[in-house]
Each structure stands twice: as C-alpha cells, then as structure tokens.
C-alpha positions as CSV (number, residue, x, y, z in Angstrom):
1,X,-12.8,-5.3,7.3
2,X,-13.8,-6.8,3.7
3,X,-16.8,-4.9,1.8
4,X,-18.5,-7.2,-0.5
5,X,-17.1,-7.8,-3.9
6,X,-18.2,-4.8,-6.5
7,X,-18.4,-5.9,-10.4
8,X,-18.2,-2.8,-12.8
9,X,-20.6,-4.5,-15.9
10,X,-17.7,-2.6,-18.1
11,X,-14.7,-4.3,-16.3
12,X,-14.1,-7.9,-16.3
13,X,-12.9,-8.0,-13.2
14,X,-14.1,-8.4,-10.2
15,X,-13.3,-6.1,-6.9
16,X,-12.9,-5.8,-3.0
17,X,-12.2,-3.3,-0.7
18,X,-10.2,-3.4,2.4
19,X,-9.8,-0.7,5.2
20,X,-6.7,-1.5,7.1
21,X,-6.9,1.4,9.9
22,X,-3.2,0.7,12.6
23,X,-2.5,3.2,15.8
24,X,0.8,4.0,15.9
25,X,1.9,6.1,18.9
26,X,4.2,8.6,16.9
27,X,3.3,12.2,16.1
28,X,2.0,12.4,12.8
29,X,4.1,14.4,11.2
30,X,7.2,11.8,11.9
31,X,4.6,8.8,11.0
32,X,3.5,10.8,7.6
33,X,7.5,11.2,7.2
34,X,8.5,7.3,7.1
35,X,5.3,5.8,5.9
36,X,4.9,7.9,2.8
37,X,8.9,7.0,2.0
38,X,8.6,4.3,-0.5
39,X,12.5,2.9,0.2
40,X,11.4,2.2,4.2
41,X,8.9,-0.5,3.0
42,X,12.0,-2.6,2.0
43,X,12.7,-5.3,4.6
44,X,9.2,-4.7,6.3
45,X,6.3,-5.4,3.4
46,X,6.9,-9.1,3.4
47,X,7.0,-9.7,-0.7
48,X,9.1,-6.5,-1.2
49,X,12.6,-7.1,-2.4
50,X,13.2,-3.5,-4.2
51,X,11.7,-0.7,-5.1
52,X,12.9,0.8,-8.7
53,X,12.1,4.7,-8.8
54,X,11.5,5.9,-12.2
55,X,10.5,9.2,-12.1
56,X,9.9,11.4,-9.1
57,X,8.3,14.9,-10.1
58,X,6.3,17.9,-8.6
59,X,2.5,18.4,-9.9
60,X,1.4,21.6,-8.6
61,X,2.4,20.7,-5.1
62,X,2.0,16.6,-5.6
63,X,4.9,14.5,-5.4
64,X,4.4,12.1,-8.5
65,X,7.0,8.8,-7.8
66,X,6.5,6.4,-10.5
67,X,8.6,3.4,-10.1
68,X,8.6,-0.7,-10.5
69,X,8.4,-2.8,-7.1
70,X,10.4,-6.0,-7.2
71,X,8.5,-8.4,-5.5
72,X,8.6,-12.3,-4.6
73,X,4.9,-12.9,-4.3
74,X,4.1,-16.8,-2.5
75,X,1.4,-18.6,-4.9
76,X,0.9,-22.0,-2.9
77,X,3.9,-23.6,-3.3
78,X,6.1,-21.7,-6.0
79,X,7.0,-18.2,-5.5
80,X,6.0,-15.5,-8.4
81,X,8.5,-12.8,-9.6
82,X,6.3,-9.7,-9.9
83,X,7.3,-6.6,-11.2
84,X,4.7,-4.4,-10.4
85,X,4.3,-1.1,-12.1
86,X,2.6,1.9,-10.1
87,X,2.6,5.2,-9.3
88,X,2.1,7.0,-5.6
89,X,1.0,10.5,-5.5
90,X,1.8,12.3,-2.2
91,X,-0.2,15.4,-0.8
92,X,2.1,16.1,2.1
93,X,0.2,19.4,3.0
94,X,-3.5,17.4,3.8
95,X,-1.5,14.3,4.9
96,X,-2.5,11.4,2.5
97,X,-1.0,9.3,0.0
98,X,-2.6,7.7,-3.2
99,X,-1.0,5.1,-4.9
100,X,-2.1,2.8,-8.1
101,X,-0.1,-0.1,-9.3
102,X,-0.6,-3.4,-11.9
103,X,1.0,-6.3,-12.4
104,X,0.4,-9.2,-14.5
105,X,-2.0,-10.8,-14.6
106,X,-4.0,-7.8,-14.8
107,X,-3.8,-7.3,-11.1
108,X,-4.4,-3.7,-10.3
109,X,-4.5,-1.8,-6.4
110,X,-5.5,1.1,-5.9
111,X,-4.7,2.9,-2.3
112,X,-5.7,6.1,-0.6
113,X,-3.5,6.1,2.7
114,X,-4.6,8.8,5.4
115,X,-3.1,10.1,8.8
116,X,-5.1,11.5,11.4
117,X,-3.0,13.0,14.6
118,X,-4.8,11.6,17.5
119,X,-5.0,13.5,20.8
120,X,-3.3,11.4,22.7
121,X,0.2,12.3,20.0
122,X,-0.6,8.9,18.5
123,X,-1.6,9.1,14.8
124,X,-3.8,6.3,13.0
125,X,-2.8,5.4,9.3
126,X,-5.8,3.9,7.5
127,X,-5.0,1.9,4.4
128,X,-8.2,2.3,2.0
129,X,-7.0,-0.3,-0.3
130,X,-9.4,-1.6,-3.7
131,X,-8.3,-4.9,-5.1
132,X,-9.2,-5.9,-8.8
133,X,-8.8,-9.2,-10.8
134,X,-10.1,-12.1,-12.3
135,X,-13.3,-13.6,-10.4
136,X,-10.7,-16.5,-9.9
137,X,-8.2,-14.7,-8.3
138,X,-10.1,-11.8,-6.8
139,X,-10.3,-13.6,-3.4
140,X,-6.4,-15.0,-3.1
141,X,-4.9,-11.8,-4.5
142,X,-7.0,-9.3,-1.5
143,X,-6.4,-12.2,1.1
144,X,-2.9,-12.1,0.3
145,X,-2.6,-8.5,-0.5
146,X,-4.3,-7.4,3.1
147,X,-2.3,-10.0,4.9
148,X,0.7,-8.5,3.5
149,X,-0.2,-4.9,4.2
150,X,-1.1,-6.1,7.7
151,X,2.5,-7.6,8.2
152,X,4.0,-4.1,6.8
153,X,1.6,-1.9,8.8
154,X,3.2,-3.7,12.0
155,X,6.8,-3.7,10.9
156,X,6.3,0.2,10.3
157,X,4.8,0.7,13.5
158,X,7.0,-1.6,15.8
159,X,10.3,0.3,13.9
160,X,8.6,4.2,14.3
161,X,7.6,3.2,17.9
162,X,11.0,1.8,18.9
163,X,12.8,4.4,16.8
164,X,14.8,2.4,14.1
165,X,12.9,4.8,11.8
C-alpha cells in the first residue's frame, strides 16, 4: 500500500512510502537467516545481476555490509546499468534489517525490513521501504522499485518454502 507522496521543503525531492508485508511459512529464525543474506537476492530480485561487498564489519553488535549492487534496471525500452551504492545494517538479536542505498540519478531507498514469528511457525517479513527522487521520476522509480521487491519477496518465499534456501 502507497502513502501519499511527502516533500521535505529542504529536499528537492520528492517521496513515497511502500509497506510490502509477505507470509512465508518458515520459522523465523531460518526466514531471518536467508532474507537478511545479501548474496541469496541474486537470481531472485529481478534487476539484480551482483552484489559487490565492500566492507562487512561489527558496530557494537550491528553487522555493517557496505557494498555496490549491480543492477540492469528496465527504463521503457532500453535497460539502465545501475551501480547502486548502499549500505544494510543488520540487528540479528531484535530481528530487523535496515538498509540505505543511492544511485544516480540521485535515487535514494531507504528500508527497514522486520520479522515477526507467527503462531502458526509462519513468520511475516514486512518491507517498510521510502522512495526519493525527482518529482518526475518519483512515481516510475517506487512503481518499479515495489514491483521489483514484490517479484523478490515471492522468489524468497517460494525457494524458503520449498527448501532450495
């Protein structure tokens, strides 16, 4: 579900927010355990061609990854090489994930990812993603940002449920 667009009268940009909640019937802690891993979204997030890890390193119990995502972004009907620059900071112990990334031009995400352990042994994986760019692009790049995410969240969850992860 979209919340409207925010403007920030100090940014040029404009924003929008996306919650992207999926079910995936897995216990968290193996669901926390392939999500969180950067090198399973290869092959599933459906512009990622690589994923270039920079520097991984321990914050007072936060796993700091920075790294450069190679990806083959579809802009109508070329394709555009990004290299996007970001940074994911995992809290293993409270079970969430924040990650921040840019690419040009001036394209910035920020994500908060959660898991909740469900009842049932299922755990839900909400995707609290914030979109910013250029009033022109704002819409195209969270359209085809959430679709994308979508895409992933179901590869993850069809390969955790049928246990190829």
């Amino acid at each position: 579900m979209y919340e409207a667009g925010q403007h920030n009268p100090a940014e040029s940009r404009s924003a929008v927010v996306v919650d992207l909640p999926i079910t995936i019937n897995a216990p968290l802690e193996r669901v926390w355990s392939v999500y969180s891993n950067l090198h399973n979204d290869i092959g599933r997030h459906p512009f990622l061609k690589d994923v270039i890890t920079h520097r991984t390193c321990d914050d007072s119990g936060v796993e700091v990854v920075d790294f450069t995502a190679l990806e083959d972004i579809p802009m109508g009907p070329i394709t555009f090489p990004g290299h996007t620059q970001a940074e994911q900071r995992l809290h293993p112990a409270e079970h969430y994930y924040t990650s921040d990334s840019w690419d040009i031009p001036n394209i910035t995400t920020h994500q908060l990812i959660t898991f909740t352990a469900n009842s049932d042994g299922s755990t839900t994986v909400n995707e609290h993603i914030t979109f910013l760019a250029d009033a022109t692009l704002i819409q195209f790049t969270a359209d085809n940002g959430a679709s994308s995410h979508r895409a992933y969240q179901a590869a993850l969850k069809r390969d955790i449920e049928n246990g190829t992860l």
